[in-house]
mmCIF file as gemmi writes it, N, C-alpha and C atoms, coordinates in Angstrom:
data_model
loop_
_atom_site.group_PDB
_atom_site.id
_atom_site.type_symbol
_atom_site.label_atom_id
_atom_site.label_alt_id
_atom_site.label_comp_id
_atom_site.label_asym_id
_atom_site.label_entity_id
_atom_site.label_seq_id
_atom_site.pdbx_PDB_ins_code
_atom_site.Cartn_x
_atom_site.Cartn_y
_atom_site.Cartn_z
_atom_site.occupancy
_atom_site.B_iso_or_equiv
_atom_site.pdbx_formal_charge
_atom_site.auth_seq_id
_atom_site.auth_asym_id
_atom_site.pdbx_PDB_model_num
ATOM 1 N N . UNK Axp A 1 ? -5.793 19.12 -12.436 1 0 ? 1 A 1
ATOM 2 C CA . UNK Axp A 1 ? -5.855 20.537 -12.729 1 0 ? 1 A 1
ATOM 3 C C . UNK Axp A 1 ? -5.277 21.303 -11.553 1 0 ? 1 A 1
ATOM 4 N N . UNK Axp A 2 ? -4.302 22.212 -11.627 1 0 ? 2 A 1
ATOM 5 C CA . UNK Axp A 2 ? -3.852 22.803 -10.741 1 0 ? 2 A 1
ATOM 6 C C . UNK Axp A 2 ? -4.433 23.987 -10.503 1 0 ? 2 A 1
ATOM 7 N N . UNK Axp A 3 ? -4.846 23.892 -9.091 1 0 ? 3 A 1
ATOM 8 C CA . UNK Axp A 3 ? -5.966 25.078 -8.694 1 0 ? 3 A 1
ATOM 9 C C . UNK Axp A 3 ? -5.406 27.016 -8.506 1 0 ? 3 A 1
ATOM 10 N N . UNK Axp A 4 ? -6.054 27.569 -8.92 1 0 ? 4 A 1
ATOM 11 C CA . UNK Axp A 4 ? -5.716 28.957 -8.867 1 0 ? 4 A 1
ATOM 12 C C . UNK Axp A 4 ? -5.452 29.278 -7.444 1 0 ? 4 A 1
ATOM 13 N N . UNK Axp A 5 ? -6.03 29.24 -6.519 1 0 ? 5 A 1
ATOM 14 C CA . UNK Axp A 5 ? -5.94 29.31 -4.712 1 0 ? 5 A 1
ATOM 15 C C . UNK Axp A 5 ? -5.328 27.935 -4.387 1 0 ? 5 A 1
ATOM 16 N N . UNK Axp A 6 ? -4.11 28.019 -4.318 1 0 ? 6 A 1
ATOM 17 C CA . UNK Axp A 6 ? -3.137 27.017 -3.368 1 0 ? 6 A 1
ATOM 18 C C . UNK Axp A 6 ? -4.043 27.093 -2.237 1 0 ? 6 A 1
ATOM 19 N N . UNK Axp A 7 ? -3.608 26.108 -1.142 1 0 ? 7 A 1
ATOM 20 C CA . UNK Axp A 7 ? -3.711 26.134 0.167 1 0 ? 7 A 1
ATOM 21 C C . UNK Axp A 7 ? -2.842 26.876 1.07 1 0 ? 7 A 1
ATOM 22 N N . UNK Axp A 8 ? -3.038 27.327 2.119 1 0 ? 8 A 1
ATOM 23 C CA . UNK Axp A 8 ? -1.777 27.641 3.074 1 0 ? 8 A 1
ATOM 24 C C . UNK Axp A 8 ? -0.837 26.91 3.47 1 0 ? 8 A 1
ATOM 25 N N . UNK Axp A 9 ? 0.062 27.036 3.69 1 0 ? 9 A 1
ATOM 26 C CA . UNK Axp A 9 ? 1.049 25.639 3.835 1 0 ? 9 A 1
ATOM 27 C C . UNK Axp A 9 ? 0.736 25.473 5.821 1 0 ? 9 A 1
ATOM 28 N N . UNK Axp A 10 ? 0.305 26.622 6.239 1 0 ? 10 A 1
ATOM 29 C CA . UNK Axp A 10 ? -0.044 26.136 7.68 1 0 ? 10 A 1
ATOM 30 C C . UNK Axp A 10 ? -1.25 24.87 8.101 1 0 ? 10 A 1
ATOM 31 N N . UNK Axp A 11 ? -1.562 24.879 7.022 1 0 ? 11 A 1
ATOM 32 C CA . UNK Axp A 11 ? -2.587 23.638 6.214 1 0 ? 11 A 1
ATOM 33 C C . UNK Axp A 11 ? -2.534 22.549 5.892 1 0 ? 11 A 1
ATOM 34 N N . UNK Axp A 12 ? -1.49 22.513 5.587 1 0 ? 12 A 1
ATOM 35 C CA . UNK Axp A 12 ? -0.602 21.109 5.177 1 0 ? 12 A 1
ATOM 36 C C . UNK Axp A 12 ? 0.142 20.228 5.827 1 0 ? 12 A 1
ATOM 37 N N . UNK Axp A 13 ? -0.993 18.917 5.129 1 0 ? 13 A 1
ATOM 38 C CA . UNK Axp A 13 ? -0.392 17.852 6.197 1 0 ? 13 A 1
ATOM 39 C C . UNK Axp A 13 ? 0.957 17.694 6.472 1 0 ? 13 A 1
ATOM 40 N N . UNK Axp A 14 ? 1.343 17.107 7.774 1 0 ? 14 A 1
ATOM 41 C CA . UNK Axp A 14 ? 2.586 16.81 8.01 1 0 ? 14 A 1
ATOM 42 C C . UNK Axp A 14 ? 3.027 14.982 8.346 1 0 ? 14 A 1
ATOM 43 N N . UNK Axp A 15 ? 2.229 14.53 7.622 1 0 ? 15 A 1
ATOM 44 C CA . UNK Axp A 15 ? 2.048 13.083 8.173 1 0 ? 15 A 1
ATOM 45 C C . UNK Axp A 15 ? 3.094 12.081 7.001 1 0 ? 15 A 1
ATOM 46 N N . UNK Axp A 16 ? 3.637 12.691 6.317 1 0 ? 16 A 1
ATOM 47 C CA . UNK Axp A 16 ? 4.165 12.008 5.162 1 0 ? 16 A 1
ATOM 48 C C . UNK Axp A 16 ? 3.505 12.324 3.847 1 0 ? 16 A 1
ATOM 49 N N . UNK Axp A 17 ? 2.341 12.644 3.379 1 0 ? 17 A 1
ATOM 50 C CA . UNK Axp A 17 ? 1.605 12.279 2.173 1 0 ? 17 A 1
ATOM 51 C C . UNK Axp A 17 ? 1.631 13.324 1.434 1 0 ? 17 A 1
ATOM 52 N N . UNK Axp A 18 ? 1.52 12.622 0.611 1 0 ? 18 A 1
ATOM 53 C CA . UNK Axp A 18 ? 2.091 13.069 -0.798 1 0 ? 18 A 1
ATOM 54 C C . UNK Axp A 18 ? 0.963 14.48 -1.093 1 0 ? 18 A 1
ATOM 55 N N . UNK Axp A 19 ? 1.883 15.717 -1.375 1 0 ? 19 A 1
ATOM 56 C CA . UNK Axp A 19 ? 0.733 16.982 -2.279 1 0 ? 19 A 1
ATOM 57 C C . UNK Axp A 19 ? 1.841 17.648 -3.394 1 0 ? 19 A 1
ATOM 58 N N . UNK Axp A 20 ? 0.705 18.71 -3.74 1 0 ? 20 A 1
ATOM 59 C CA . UNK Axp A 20 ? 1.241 19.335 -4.721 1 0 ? 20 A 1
ATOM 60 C C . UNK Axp A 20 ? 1.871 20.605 -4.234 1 0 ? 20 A 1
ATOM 61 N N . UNK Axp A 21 ? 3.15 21.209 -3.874 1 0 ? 21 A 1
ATOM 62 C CA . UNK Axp A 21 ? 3.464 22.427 -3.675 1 0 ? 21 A 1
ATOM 63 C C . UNK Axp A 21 ? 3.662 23.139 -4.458 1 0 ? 21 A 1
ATOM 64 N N . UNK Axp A 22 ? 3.111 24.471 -4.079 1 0 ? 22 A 1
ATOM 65 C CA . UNK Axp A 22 ? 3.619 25.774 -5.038 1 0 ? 22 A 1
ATOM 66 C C . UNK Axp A 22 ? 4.844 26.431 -4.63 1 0 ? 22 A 1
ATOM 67 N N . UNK Axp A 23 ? 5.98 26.525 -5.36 1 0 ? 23 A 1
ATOM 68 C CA . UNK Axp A 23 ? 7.148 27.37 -5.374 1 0 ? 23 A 1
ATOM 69 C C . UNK Axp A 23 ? 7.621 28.158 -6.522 1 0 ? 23 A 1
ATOM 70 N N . UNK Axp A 24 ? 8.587 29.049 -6.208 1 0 ? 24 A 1
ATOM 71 C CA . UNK Axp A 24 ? 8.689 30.236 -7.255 1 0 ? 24 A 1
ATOM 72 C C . UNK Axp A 24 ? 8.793 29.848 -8.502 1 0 ? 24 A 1
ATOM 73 N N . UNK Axp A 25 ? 9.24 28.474 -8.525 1 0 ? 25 A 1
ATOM 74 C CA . UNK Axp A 25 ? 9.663 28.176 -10.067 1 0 ? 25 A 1
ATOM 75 C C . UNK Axp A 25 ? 8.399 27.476 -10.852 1 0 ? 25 A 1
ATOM 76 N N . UNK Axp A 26 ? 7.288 27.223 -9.478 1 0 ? 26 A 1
ATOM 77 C CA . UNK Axp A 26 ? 5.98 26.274 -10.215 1 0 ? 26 A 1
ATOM 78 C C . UNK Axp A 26 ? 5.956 25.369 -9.193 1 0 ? 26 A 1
ATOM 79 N N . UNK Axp A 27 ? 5.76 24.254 -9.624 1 0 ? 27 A 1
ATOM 80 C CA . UNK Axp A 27 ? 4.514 23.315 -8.513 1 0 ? 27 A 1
ATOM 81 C C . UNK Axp A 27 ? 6.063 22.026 -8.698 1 0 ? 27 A 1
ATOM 82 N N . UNK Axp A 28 ? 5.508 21.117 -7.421 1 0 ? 28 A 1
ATOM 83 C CA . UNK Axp A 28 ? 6.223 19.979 -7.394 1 0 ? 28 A 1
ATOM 84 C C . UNK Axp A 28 ? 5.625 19.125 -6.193 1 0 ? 28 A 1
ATOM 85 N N . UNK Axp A 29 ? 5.47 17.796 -6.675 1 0 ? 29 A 1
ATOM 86 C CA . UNK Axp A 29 ? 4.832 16.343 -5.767 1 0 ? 29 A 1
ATOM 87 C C . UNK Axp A 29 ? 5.914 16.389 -4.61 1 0 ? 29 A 1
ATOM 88 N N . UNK Axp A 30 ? 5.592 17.033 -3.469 1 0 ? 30 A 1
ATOM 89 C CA . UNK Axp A 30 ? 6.691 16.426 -2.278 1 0 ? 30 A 1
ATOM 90 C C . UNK Axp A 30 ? 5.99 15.723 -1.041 1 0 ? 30 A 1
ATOM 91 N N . UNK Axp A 31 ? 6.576 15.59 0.032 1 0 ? 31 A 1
ATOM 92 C CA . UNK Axp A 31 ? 6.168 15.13 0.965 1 0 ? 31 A 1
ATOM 93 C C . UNK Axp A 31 ? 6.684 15.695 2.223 1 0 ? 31 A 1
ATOM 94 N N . UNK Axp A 32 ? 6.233 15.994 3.671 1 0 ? 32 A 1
ATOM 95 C CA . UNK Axp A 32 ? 7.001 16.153 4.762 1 0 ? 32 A 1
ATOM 96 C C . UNK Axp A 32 ? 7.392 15.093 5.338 1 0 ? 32 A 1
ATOM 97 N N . UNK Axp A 33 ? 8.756 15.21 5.464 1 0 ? 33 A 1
ATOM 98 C CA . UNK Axp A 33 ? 9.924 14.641 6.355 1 0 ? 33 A 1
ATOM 99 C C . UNK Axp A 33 ? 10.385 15.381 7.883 1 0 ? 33 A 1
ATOM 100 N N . UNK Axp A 34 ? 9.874 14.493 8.658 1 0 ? 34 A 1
ATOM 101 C CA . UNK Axp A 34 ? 10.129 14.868 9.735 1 0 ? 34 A 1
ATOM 102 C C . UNK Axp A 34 ? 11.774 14.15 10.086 1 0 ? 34 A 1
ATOM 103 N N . UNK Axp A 35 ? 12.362 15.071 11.873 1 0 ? 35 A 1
ATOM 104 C CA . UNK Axp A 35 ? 13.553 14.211 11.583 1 0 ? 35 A 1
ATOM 105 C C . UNK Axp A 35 ? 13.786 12.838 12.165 1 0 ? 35 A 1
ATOM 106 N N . UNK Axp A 36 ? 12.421 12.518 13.115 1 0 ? 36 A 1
ATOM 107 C CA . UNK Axp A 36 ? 12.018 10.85 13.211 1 0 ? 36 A 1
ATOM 108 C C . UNK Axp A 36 ? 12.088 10.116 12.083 1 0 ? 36 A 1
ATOM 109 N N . UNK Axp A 37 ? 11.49 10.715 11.406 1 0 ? 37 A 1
ATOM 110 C CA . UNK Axp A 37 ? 11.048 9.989 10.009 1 0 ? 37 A 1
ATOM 111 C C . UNK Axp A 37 ? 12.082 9.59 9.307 1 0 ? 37 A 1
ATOM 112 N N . UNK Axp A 38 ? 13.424 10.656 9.08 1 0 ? 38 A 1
ATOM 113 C CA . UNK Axp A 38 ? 14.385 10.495 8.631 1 0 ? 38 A 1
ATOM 114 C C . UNK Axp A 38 ? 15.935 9.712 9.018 1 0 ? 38 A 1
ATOM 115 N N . UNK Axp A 39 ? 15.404 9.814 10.45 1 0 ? 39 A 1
ATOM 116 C CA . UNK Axp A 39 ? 16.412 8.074 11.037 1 0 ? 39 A 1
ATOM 117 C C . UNK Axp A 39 ? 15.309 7.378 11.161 1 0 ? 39 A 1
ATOM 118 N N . UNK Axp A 40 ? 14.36 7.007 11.051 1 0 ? 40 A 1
ATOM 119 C CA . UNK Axp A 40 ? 13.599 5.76 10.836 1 0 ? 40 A 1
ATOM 120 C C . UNK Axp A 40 ? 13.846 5.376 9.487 1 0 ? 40 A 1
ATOM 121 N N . UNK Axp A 41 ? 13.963 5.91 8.487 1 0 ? 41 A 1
ATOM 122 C CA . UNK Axp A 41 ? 14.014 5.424 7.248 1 0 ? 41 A 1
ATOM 123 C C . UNK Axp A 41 ? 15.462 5.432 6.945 1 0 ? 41 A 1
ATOM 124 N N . UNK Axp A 42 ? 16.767 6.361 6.925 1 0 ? 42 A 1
ATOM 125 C CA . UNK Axp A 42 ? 17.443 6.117 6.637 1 0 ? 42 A 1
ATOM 126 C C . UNK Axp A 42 ? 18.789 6.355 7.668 1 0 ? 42 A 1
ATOM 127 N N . UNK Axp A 43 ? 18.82 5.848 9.16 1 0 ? 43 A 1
ATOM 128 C CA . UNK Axp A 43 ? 19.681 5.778 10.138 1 0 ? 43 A 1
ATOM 129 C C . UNK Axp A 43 ? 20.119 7.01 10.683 1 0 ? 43 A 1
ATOM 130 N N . UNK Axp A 44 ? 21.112 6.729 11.365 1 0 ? 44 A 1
ATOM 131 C CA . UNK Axp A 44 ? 21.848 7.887 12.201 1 0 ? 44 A 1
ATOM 132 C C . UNK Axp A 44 ? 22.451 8.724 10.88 1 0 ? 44 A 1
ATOM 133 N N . UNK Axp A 45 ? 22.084 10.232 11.354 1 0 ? 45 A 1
ATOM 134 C CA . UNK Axp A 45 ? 22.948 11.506 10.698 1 0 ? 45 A 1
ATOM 135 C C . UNK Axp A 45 ? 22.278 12.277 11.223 1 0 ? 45 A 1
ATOM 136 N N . UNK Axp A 46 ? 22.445 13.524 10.256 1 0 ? 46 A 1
ATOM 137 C CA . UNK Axp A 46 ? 22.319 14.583 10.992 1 0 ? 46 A 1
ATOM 138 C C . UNK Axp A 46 ? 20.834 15.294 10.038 1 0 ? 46 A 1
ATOM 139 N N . UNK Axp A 47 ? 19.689 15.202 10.385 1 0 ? 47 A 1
ATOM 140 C CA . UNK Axp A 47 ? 18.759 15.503 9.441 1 0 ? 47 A 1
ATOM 141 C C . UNK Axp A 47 ? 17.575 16.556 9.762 1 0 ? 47 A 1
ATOM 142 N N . UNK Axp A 48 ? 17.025 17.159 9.106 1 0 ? 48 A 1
ATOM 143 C CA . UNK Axp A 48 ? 16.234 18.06 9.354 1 0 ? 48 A 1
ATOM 144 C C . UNK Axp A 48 ? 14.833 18.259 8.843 1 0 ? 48 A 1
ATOM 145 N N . UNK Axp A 49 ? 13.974 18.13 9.374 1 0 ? 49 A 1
ATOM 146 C CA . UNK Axp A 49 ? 12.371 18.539 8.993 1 0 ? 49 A 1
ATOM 147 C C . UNK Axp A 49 ? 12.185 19.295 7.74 1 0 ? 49 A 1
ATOM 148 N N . UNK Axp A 50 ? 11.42 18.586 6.83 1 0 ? 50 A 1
ATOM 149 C CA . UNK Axp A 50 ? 11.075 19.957 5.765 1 0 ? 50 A 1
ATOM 150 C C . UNK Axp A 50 ? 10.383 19.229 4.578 1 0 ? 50 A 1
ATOM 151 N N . UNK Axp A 51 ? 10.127 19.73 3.236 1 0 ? 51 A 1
ATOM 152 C CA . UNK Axp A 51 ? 9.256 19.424 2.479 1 0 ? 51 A 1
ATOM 153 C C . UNK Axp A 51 ? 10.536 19.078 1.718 1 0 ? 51 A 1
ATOM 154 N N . UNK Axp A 52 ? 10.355 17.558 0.501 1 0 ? 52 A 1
ATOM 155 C CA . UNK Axp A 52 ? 11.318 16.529 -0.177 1 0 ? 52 A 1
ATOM 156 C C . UNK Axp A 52 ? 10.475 16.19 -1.34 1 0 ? 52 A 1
ATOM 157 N N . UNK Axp A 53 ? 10.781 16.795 -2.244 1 0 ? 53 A 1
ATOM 158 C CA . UNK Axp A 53 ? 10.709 15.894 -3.536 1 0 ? 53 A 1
ATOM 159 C C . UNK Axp A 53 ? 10.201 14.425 -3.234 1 0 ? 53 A 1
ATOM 160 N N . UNK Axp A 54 ? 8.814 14.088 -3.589 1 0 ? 54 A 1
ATOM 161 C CA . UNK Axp A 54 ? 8.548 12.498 -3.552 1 0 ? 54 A 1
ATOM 162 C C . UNK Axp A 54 ? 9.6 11.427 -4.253 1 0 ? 54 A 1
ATOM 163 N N . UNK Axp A 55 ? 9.821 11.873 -5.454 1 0 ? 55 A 1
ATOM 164 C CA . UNK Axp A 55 ? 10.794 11.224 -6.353 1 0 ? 55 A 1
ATOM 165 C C . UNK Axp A 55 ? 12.811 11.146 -5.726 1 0 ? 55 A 1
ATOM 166 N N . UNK Axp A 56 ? 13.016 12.625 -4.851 1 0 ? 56 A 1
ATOM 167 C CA . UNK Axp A 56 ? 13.956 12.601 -5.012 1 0 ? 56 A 1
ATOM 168 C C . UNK Axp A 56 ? 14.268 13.132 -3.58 1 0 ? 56 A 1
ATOM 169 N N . UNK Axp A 57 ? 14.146 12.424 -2.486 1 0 ? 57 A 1
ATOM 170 C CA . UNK Axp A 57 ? 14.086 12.723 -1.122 1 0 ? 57 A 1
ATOM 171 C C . UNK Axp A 57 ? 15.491 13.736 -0.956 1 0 ? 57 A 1
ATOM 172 N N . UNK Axp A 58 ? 16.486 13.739 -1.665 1 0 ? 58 A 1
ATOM 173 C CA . UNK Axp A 58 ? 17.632 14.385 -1.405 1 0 ? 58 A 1
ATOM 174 C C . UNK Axp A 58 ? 16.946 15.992 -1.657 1 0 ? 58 A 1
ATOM 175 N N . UNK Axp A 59 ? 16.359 16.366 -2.808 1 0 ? 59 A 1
ATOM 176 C CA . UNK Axp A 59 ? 16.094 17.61 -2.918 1 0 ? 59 A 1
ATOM 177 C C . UNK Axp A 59 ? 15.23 18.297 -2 1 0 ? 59 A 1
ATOM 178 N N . UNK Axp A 60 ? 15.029 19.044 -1.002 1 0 ? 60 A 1
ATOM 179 C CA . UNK Axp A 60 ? 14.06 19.413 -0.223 1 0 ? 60 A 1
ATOM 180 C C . UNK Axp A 60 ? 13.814 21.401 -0.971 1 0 ? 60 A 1
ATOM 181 N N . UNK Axp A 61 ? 12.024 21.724 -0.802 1 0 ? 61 A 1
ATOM 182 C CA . UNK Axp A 61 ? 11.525 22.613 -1.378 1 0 ? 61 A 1
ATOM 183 C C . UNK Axp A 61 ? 11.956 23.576 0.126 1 0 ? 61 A 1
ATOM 184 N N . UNK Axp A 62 ? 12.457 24.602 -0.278 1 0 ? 62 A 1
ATOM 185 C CA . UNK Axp A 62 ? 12.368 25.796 0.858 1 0 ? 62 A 1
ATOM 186 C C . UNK Axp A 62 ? 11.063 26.633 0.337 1 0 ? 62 A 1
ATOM 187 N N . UNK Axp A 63 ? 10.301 26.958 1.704 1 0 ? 63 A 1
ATOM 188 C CA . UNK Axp A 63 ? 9.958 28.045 1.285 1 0 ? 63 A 1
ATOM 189 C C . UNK Axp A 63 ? 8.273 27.862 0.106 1 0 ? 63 A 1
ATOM 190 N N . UNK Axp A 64 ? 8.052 26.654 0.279 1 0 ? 64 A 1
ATOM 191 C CA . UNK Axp A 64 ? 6.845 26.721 -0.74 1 0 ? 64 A 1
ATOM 192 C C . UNK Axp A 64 ? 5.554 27.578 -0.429 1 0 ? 64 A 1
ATOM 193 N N . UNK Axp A 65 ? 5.093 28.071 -1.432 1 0 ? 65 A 1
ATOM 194 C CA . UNK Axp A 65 ? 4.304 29.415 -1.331 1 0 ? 65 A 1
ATOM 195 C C . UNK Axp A 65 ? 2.747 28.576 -0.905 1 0 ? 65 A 1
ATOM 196 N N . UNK Axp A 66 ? 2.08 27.658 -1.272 1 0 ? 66 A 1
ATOM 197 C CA . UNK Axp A 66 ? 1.131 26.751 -0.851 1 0 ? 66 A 1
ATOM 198 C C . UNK Axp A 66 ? 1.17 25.617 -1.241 1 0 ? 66 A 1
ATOM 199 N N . UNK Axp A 67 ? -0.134 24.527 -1.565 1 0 ? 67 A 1
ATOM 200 C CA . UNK Axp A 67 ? 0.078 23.162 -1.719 1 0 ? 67 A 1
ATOM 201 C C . UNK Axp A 67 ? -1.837 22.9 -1.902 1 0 ? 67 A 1
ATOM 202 N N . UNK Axp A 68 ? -1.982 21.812 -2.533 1 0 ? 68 A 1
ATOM 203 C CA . UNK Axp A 68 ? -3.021 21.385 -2.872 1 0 ? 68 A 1
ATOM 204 C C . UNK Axp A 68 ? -3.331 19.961 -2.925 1 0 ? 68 A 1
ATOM 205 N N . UNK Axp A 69 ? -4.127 19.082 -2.922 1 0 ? 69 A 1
ATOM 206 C CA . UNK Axp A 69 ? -4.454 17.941 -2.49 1 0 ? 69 A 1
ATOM 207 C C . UNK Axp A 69 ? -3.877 17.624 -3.77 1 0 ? 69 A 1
ATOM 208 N N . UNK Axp A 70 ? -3.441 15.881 -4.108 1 0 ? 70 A 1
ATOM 209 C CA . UNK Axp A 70 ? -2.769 15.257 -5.474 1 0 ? 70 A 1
ATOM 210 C C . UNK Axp A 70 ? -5.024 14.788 -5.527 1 0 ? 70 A 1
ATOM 211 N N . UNK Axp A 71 ? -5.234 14.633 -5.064 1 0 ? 71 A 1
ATOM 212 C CA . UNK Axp A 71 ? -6.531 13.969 -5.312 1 0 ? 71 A 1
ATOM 213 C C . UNK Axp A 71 ? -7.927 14.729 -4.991 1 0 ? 71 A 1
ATOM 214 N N . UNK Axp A 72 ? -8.641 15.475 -6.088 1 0 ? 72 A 1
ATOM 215 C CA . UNK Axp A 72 ? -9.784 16.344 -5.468 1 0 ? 72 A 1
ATOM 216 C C . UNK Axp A 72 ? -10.592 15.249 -4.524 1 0 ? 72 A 1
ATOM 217 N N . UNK Axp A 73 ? -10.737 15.896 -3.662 1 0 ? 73 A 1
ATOM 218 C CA . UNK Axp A 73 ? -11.812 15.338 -2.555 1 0 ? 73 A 1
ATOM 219 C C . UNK Axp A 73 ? -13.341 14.487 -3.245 1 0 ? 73 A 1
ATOM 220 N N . UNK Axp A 74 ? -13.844 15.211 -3.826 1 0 ? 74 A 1
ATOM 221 C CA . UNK Axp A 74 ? -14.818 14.681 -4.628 1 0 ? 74 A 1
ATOM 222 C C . UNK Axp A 74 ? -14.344 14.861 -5.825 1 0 ? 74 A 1
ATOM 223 N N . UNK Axp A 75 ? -13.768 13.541 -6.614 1 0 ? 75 A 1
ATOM 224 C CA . UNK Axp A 75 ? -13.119 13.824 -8.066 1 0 ? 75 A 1
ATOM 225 C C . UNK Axp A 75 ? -14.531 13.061 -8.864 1 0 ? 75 A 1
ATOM 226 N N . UNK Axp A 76 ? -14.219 13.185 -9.846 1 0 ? 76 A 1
ATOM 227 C CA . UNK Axp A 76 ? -15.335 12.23 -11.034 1 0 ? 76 A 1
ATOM 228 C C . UNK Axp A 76 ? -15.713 11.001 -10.757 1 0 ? 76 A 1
ATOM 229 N N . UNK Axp A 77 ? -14.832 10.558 -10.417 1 0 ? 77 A 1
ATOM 230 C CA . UNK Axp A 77 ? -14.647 8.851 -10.315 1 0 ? 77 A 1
ATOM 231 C C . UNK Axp A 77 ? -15.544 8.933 -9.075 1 0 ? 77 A 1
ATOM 232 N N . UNK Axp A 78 ? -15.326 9.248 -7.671 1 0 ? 78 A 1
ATOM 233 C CA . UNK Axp A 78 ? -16.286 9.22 -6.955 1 0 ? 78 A 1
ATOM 234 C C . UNK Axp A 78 ? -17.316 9.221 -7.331 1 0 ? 78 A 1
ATOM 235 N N . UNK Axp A 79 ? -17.811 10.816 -7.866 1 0 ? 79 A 1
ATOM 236 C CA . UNK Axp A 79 ? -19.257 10.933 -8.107 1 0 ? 79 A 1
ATOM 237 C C . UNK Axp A 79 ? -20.028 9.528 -8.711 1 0 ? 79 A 1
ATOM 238 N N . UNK Axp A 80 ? -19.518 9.212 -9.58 1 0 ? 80 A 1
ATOM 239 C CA . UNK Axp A 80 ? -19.406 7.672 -10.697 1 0 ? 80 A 1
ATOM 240 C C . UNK Axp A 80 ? -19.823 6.622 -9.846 1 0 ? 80 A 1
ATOM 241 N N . UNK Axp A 81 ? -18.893 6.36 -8.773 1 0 ? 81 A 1
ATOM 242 C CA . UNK Axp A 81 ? -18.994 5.333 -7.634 1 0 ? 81 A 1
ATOM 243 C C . UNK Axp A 81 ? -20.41 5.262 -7.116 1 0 ? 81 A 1
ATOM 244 N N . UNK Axp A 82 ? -20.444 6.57 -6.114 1 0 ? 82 A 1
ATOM 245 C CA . UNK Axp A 82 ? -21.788 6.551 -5.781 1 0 ? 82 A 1
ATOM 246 C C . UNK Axp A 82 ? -22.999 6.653 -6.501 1 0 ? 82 A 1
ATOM 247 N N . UNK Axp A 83 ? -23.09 7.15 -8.063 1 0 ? 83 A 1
ATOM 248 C CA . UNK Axp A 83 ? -24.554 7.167 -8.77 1 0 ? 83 A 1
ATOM 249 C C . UNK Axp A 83 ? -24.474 5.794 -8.581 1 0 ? 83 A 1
ATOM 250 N N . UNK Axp A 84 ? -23.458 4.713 -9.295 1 0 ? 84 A 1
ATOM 251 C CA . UNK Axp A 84 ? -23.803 3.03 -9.486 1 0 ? 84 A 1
ATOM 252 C C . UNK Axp A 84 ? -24.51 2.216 -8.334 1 0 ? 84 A 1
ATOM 253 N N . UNK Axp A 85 ? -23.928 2.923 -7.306 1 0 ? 85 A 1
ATOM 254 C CA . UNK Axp A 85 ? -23.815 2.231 -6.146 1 0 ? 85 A 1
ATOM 255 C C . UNK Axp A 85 ? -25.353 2.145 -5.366 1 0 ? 85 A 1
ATOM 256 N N . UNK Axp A 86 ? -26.414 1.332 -5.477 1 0 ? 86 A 1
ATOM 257 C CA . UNK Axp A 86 ? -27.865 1.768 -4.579 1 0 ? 86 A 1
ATOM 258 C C . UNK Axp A 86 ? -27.502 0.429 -3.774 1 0 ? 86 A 1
């Protein structure tokens, strides 16, 4: 469910992992790419920090308005886990 209050993007991880961003056109699964990250993974050029399409590392989001976890913190399944669990 995509939440009414995005997060701030000053909020948002920068470690690689995967969220949901908000941009003008609607939401999209990206990730931050740092430019270590980007000659570690794909060699010498010329590359730049920023938020990438999970699916499609070429497309990068300018500008996303916020972002939200892909996984609620306490989702169902948790709760589930721990009632079973004594």
């Amino acid at each position: 469910m995509i939440t009414a209050t995005p997060r701030p993007m000053s909020a948002a991880p920068r470690d690689g992992t995967s969220v949901r961003l908000f941009v003008s056109t609607g939401s999209a699964i990206a990730s931050f790419w740092s430019e270590e990250r980007c000659l570690k993974t794909f060699g010498a050029g010329d590359y730049r920090a920023g938020w990438y399409l999970r699916d499609d590392d070429a497309i990068e989001l300018d500008d996303p308005m916020g972002w939200e976890p892909l996984v609620p913190l306490h989702s169902d399944f948790d709760r589930l886990n721990l009632l079973g669990s004594k």
